[in-house]
C-alpha positions as CSV (number, residue, x, y, z in Angstrom):
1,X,182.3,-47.6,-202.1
2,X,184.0,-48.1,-199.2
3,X,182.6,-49.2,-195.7
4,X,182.4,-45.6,-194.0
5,X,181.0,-43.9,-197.3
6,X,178.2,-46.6,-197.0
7,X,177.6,-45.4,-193.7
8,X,177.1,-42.5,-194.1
9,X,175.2,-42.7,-197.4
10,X,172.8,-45.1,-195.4
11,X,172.2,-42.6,-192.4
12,X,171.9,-39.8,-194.3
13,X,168.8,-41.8,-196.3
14,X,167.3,-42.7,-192.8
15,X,167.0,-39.5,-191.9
16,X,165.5,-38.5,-195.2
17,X,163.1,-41.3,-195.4
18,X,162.6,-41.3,-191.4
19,X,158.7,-43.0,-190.7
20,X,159.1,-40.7,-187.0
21,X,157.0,-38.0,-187.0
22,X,155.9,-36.0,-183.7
23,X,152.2,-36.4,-182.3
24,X,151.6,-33.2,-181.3
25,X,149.2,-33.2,-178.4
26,X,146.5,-30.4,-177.3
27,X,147.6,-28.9,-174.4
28,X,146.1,-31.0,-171.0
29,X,145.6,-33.9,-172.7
30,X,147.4,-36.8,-171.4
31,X,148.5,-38.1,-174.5
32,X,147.4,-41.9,-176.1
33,X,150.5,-44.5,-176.4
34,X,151.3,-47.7,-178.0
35,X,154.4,-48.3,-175.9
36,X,153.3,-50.5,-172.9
37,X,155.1,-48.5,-170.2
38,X,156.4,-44.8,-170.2
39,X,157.1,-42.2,-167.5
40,X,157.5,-38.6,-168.1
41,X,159.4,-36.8,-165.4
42,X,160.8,-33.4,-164.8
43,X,164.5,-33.5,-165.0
44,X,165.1,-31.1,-162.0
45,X,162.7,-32.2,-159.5
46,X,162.1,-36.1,-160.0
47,X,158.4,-34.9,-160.4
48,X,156.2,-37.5,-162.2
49,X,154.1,-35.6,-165.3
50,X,153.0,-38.9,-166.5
51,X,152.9,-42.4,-166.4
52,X,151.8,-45.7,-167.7
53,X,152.7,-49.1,-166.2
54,X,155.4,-47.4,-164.8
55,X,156.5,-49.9,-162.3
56,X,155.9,-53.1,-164.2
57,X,158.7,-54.9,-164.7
58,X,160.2,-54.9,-168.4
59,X,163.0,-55.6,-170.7
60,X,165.3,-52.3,-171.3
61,X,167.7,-53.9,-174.2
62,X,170.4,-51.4,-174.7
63,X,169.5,-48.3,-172.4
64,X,170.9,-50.8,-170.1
65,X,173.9,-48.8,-171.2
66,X,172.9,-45.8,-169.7
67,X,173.7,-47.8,-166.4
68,X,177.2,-48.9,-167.6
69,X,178.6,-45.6,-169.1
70,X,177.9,-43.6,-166.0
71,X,179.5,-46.3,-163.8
72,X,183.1,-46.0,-166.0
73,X,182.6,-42.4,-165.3
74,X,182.1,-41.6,-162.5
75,X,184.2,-44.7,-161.1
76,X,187.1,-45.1,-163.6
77,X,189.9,-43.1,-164.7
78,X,188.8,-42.2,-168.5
79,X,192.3,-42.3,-169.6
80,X,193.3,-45.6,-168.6
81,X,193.9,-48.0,-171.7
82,X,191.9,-51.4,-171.4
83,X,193.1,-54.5,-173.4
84,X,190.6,-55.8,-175.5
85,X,189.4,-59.7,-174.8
86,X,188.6,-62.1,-176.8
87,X,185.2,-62.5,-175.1
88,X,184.4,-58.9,-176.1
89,X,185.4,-59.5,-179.5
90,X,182.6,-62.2,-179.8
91,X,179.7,-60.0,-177.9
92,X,176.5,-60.6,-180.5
93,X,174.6,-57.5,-182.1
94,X,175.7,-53.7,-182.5
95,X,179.7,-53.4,-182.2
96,X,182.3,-50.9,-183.1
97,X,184.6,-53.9,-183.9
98,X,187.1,-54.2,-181.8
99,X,189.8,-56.5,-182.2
100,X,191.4,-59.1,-179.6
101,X,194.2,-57.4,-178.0
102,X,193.4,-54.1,-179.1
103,X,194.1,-51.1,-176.5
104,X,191.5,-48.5,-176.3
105,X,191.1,-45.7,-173.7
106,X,188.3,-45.9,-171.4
107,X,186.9,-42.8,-172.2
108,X,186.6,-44.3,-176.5
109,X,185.5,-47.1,-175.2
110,X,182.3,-45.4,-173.0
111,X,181.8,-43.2,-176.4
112,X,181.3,-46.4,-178.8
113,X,178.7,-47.5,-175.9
114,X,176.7,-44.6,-175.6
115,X,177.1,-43.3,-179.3
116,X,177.0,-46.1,-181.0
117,X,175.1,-48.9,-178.8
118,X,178.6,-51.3,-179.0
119,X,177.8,-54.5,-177.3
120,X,182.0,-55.4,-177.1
121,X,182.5,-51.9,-175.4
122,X,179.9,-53.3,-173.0
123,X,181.7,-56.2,-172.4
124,X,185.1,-54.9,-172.5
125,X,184.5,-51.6,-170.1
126,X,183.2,-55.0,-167.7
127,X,185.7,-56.6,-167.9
128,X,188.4,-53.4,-167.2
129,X,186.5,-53.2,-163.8
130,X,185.3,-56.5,-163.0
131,X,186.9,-60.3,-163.7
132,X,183.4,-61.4,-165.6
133,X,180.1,-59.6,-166.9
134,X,178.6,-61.4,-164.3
135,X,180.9,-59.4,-161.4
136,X,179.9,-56.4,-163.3
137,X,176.3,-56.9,-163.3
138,X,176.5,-57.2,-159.6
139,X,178.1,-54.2,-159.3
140,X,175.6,-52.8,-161.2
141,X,172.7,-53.7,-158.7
142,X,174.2,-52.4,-155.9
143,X,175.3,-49.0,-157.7
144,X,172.0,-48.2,-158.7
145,X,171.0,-49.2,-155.5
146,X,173.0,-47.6,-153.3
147,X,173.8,-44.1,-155.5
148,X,170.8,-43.6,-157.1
149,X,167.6,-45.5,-155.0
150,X,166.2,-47.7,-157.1
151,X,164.8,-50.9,-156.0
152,X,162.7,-53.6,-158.7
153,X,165.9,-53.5,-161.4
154,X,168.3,-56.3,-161.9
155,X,170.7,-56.4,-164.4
156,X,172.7,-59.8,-165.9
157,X,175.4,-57.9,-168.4
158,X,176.3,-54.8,-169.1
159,X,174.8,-54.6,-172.7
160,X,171.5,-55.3,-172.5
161,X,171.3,-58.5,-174.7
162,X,168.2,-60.3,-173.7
163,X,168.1,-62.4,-170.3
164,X,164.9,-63.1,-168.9
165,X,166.6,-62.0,-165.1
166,X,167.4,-59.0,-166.6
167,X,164.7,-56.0,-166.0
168,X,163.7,-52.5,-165.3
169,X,161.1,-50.1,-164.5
170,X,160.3,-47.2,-166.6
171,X,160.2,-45.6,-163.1
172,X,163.6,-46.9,-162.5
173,X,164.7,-45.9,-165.8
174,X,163.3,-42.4,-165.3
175,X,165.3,-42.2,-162.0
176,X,168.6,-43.5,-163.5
177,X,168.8,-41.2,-165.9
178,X,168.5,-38.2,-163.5
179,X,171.1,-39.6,-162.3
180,X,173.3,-39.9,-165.2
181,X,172.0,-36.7,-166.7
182,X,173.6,-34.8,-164.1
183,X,177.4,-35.8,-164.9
184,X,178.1,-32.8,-167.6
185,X,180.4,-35.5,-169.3
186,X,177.9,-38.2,-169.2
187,X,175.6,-35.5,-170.7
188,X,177.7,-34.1,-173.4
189,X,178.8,-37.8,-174.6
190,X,174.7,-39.4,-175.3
191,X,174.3,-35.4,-176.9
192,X,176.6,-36.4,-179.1
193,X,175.6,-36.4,-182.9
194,X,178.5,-37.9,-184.9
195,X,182.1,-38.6,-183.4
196,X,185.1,-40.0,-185.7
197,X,186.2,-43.2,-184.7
198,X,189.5,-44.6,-185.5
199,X,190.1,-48.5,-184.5
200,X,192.3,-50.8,-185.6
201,X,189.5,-53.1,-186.9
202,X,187.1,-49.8,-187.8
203,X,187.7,-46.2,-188.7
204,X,184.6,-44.5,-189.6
205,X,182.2,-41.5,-188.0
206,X,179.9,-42.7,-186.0
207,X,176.1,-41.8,-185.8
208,X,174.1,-41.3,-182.7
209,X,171.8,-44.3,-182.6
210,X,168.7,-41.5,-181.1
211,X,167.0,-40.4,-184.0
212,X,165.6,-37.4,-181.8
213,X,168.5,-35.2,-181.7
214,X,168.2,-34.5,-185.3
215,X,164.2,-34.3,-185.5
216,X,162.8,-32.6,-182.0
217,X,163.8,-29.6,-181.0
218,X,165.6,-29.6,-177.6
219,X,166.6,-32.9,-177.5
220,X,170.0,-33.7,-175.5
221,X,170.3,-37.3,-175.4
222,X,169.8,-40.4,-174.2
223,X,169.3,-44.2,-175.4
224,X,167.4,-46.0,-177.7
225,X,167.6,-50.0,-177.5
226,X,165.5,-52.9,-179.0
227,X,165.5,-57.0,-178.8
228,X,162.7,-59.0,-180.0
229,X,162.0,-60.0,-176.2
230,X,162.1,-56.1,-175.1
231,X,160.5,-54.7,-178.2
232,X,161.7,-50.9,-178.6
233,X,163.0,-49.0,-175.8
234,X,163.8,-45.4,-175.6
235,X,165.0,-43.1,-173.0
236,X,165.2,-39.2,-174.1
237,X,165.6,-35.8,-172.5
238,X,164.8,-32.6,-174.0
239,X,165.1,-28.8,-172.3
240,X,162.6,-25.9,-174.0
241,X,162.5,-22.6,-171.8
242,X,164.0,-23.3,-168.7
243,X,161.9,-26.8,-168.6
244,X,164.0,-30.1,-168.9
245,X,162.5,-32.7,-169.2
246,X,163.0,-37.4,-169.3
247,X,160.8,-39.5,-171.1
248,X,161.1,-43.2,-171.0
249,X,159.0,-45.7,-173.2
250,X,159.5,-49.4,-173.1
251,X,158.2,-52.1,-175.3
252,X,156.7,-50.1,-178.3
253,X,156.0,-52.4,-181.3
254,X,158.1,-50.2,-183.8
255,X,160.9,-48.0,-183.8
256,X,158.7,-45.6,-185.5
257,X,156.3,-45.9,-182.8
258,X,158.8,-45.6,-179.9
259,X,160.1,-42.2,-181.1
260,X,156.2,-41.2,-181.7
261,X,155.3,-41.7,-177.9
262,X,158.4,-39.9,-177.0
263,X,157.4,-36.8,-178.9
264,X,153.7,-37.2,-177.7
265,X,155.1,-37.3,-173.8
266,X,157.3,-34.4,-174.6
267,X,155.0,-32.1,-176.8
268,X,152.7,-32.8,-173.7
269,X,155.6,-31.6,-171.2
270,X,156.0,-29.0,-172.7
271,X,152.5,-27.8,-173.5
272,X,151.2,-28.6,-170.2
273,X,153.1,-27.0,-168.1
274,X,155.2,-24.3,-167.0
275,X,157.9,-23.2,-164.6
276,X,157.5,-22.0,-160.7
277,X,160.2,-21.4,-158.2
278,X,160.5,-21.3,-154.3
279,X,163.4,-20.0,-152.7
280,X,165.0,-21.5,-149.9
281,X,164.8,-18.3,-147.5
282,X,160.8,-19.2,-147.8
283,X,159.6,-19.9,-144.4
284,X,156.6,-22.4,-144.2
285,X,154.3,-23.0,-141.2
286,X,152.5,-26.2,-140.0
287,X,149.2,-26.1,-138.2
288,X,151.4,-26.4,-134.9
289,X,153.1,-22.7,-135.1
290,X,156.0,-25.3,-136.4
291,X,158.4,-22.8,-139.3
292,X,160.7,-24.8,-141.9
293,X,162.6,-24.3,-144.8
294,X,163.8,-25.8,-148.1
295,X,167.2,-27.4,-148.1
296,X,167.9,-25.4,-152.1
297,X,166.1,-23.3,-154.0
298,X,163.0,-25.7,-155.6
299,X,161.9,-25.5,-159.2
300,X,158.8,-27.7,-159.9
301,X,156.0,-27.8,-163.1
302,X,152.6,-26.6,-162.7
303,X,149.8,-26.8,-165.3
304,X,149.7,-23.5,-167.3
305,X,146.8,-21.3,-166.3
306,X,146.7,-23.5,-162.6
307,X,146.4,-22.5,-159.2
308,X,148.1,-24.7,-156.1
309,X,148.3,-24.8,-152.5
310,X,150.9,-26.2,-150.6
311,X,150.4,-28.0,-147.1
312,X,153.2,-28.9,-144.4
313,X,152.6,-32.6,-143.7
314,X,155.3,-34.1,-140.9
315,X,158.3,-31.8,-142.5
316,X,157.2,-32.6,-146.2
317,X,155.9,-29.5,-148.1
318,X,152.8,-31.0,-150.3
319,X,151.9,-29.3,-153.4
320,X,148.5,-29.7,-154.8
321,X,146.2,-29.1,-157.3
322,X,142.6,-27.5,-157.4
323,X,141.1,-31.3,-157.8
324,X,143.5,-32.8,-154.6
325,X,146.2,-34.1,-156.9
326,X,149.3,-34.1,-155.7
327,X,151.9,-32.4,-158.1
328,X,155.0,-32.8,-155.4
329,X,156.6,-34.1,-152.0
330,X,159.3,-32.3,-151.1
331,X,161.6,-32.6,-147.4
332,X,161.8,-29.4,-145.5
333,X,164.4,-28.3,-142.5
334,X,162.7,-27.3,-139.2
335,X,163.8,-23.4,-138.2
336,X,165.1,-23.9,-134.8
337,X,164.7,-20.3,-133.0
338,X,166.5,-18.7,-130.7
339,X,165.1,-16.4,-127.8
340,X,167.3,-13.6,-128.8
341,X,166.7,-11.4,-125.7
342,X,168.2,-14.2,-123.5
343,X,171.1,-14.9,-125.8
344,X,171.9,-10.8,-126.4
345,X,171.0,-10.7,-122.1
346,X,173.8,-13.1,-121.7
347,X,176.5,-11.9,-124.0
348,X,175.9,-8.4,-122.2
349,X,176.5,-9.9,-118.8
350,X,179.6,-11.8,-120.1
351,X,181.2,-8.6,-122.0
352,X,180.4,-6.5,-118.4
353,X,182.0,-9.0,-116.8
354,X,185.0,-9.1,-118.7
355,X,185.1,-5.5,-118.5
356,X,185.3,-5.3,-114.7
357,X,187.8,-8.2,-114.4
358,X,189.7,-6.2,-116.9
359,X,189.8,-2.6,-114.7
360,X,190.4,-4.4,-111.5
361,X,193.5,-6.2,-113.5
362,X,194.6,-2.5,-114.6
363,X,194.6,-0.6,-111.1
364,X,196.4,-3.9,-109.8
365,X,199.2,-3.7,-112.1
366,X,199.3,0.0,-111.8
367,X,200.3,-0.7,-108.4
368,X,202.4,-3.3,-108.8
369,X,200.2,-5.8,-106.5
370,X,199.4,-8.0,-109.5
């Protein structure tokens, strides 16, 4: 049996004997979870659903990836062929095998990161940008600094393999993959289910490492990633009417349990809440008299069956629940007005003006004096 029959044979039994299993949850109730951090957020707005140690800094493992692959595409050309090193070749863990001195487009090399969690793609899509891991990990910090906001990450490589410098928030997780979520290429690569692979050390199809895609309904990517040091990490993101939706879970004890809390977080997304929009020709008014508007159109998540008021606090519009809870901050424009009587006033006496200069220019050049 050859090696890509065996691999297939062997994911095709993982799926059949999968130990995941969704916990549904009843709707409103925040559900229970093993992992020791998770955030739930709502794709489109950033808005925060739910959270647990959230902010406390963890180990990510592979969904460090998620970091790399939207780096090489948003800032490299996809079709550019990078030389393979031999310090890529010898990357520990997951691989797609690539061989020294191998050529592979950027864009194959992104796919065998995302697709199938290749460590050497890690380390060679670094080294295409950067002279050293370490030059790319610096990079790193300030990209997700600088383009996306986040602030208590630090990344050492751009794989994921265990350093004890290298950390994330689920928060900052959460936030990154907005981010990366939003690049339709990005999107449609970790959506991926299976991709034919053909390199010189390894033709075969690859699998999607994210169990999800083929067991929850709705799911469209992202990353799953595990060390013994970061225990199981997964980031996912699902859309069920009109609602998309990121959950992140970090250190879960099992793999089985990782992709347990996810389904928890997004049966409870989904039950919980539902779909309001505001348009961006709304007008809102402070206690001052003060007017202002959104910059877009605004799509948020309410509980189902929930009423909420919104407040103008210092050009933020604050949406709250019945119990004080705040669902969303969002920045508003202040509507400068005009006093229209002056303005129409002014253009009258300019367009008289230029009337009566113009007659007086006529009856001059009808006699010839001007």
């Amino acid at each position: 049996m050859n090696k890509k029959v065996k691999l297939t044979f062997l994911f095709a039994v993982l799926l059949i004997f999968s130990p995941y299993t969704t916990v549904l949850s009843h709707s409103g109730d925040e559900p229970i979870l093993s992992s020791e951090a998770a955030i739930l957020i709502d794709a489109s707005s950033g808005q925060i659903l739910y959270e647990k140690n959230s902010k406390i800094r963890m180990y990510p493992a592979s969904i460090t990836k998620i970091v790399t692959g939207i780096m090489a595409i948003e800032q490299g050309n996809l079709d550019d062929v990078v030389t393979v090193s031999q310090e890529a070749t010898e990357v520990h863990g997951t691989s797609v095998y690539l061989l020294e001195n191998e050529k592979v487009k950027l864009k194959q090399l992104v796919q065998g990161l995302l697709i199938n969690s290749g460590n050497d793609a890690g380390t060679a899509i670094a080294e295409y940008f950067s002279n050293s891991e370490r030059d790319f990990a610096t990079w790193m910090n300030d990209y997700v600094k600088t383009e996306i906001g986040v602030n208590d990450s630090n990344f050492t490589n751009p794989h994921g393999l265990f350093d004890e410098n290298h950390y994330t928030t689920a928060y900052d997780m959460a936030q990154i993959s907005q981010y990366a979520m939003k690049n339709n290429l990005f999107k449609d690569i970790v959506g991926t289910k299976e991709l034919e692979w053909n390199g010189e050390g390894w033709q075969t199809t690859l699998y999607n490492h994210h169990r999800m895609l083929w067991d929850y309904e709705g799911v469209t990517g992202i990353k799953n990633g595990f060390t013994p040091q970061s225990g199981f990490t997964l980031v996912t993101s699902a859309t069920r009417n009109n609602i998309d939706l990121i959950a992140v879970t970090l250190k879960a004890p099992s793999s089985q349990q990782a992709y347990q809390d996810t389904g928890a977080l997004l049966d409870y997304g989904f039950d919980t809440y539902s779909v309001e929009t505001l348009s961006n020709d709304t007008l809102f008014e402070d206690e001052a008299g003060t007017e202002y508007k959104l910059n877009d159109n605004l799509s948020y998540l309410v509980p189902k069956n929930t009423e909420v008021t919104k407040e103008i606090r210092n050009g933020l519009l604050v949406i709250k629940q019945q119990d004080g809870s705040i669902l969303l901050k969002e920045d508003l424009n202040q509507v400068v007005k005009i006093d229209e009587q002056k303005e129409v006033a002014q253009s009258s006496v300019k367009d008289l003006s230029k009337s009566d200069n113009n007659w007086i220019q006529q009856i001059l050049q009808f006699f010839n004096i001007f």
